[in-house]
C-alpha positions in Angstrom: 0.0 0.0 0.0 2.5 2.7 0.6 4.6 1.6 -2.3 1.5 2.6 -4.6 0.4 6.1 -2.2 4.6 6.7 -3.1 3.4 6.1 -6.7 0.8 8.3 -6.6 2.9 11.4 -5.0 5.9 10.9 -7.5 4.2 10.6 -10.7 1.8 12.7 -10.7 3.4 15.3 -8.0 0.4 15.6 -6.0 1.1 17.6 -2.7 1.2 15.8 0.9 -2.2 16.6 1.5 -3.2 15.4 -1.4 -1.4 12.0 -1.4 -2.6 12.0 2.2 -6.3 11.8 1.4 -5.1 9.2 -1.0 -3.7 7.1 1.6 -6.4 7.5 4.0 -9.5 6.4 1.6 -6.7 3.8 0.5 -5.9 2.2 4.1 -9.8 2.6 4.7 -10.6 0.1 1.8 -9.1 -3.3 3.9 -12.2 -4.9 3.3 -15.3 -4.3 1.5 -18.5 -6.0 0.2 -19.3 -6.6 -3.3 -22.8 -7.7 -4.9 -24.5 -7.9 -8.3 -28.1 -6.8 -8.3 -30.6 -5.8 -11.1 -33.9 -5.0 -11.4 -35.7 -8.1 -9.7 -33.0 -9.6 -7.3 -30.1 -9.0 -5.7 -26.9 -11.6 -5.6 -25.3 -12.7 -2.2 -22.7 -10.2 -1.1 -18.3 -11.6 -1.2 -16.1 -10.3 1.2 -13.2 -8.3 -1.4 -9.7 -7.2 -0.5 -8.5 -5.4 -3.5 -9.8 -3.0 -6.1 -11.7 0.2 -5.8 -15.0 0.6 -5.4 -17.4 1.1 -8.7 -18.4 4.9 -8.6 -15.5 5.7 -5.6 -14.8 9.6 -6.3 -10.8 8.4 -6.0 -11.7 5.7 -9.0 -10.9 7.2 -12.1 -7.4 8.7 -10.2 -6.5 5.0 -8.5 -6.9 3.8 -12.1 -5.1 5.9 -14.0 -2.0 6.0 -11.0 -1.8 1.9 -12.1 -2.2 2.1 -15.7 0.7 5.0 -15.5 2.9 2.6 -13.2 2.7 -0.6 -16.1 3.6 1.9 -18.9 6.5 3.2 -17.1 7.7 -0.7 -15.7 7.4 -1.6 -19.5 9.3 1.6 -21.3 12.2 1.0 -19.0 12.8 -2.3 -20.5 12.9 -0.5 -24.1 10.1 -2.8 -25.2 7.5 -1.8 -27.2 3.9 -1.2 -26.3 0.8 0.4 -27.0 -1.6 1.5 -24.5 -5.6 2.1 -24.2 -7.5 2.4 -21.6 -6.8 -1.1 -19.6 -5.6 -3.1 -22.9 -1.4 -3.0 -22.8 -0.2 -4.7 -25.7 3.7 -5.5 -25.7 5.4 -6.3 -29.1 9.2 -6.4 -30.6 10.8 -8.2 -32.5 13.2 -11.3 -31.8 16.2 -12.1 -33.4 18.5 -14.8 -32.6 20.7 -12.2 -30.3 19.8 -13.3 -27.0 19.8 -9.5 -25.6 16.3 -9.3 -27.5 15.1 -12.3 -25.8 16.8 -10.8 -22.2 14.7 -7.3 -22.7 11.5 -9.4 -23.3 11.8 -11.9 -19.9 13.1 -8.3 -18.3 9.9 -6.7 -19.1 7.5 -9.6 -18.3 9.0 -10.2 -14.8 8.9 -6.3 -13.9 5.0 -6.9 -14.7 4.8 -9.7 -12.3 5.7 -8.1 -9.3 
């Protein structure tokens, strides 16, 4: 959690109360319930421990602060990638130079953690 309200103060230079209020909605989320309903009935509530909830005023801000992270993780790695919305596509070329290969496992582990 602090690793991503650090994210959220460096890349986008938000002031310490800003990033503040970040990390107090943030550390506030633990736990939270999540249902389906519609217009006749209602599913059974799951217990959730990640994500943000759907119409959260810090939503479209926690969203864009991890979309911004995997773009950066990936154009250190000098890999190729195109970018919309949440659809990240990586692409380059391999030759039989083992540095190409390198890059590529490079940027696919730095996406894993």
């Amino acid at each position: 959690m602090y690793r991503l309200i650090l994210s959220i103060q460096i890349l986008f230079k938000y002031s310490n109360t800003s990033t503040a209020c970040c990390g107090s909605y943030l550390t506030s989320l633990n736990v939270h319930l999540q249902y389906m309903s519609s217009v006749n009935s209602t599913s059974a509530a799951i217990t959730t421990h990640f994500g943000v909830p759907q119409g959260s005023v810090l939503g479209p801000v926690l969203f864009t602060v991890y979309v911004a992270v995997v773009g950066r993780l990936i154009g250190h790695t000098r890999i190729d990638f195109h970018q919309y919305a949440d659809n990240i596509n990586i692409y380059t070329s391999l030759s039989s130079n083992s540095t190409d290969l390198m890059q590529l496992t490079l940027c696919t582990r730095s996406l894993q953690h």
